[in-house]
C-alpha positions in Angstrom: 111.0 -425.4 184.6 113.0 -428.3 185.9 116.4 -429.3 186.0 116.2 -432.0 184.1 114.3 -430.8 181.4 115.3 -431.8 177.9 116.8 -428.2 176.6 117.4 -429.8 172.7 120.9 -431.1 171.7 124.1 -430.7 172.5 125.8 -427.4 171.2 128.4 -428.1 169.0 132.0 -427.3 170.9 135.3 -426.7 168.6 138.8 -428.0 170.6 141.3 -425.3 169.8 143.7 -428.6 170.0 142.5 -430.2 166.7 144.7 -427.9 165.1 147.6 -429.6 165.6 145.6 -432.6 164.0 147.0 -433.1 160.3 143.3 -435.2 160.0 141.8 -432.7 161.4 142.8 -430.0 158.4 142.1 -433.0 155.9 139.0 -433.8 157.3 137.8 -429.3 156.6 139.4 -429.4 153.4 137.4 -432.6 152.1 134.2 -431.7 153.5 134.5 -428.4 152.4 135.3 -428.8 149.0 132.0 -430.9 148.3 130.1 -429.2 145.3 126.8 -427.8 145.2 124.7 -426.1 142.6 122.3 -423.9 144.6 122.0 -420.4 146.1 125.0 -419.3 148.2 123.2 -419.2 150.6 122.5 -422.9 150.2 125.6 -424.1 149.5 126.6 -422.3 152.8 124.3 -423.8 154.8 125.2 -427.4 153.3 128.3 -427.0 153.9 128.3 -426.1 157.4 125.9 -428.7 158.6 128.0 -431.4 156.9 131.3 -430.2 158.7 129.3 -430.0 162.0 128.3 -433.8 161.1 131.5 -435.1 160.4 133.1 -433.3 162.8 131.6 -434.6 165.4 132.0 -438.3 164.4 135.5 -437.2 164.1 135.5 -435.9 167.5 134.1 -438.7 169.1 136.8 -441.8 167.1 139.6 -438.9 168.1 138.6 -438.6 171.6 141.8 -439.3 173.7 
């Protein structure tokens, strides 16, 4: 394999210092409270891939 091999995206990284963000704990609590009408497991899943989403845009206007 080489070194520059394309290995898939970017994990996902969470700053411990977006806690001190009040937009930060605005941004989780909107995201999170979207509604779904599907299995748990579903509306789980949903959830998280649309925090991941929006957190990274977040991330990246935030970025200091």
């Amino acid at each position: 394999m080489g070194l520059m091999e394309n290995q898939g995206p970017i994990p996902f990284r969470y700053c411990p210092t977006w806690n001190n963000n009040e937009d930060f704990k605005n941004l989780i609590v909107e995201v999170w409270s979207q509604k779904f009408m599907r299995s748990p497991y579903y509306v789980w899943e949903t959830k998280l891939k649309n925090l991941r989403k929006e957190l990274k845009k977040w991330a990246i206007e935030n970025e200091k």
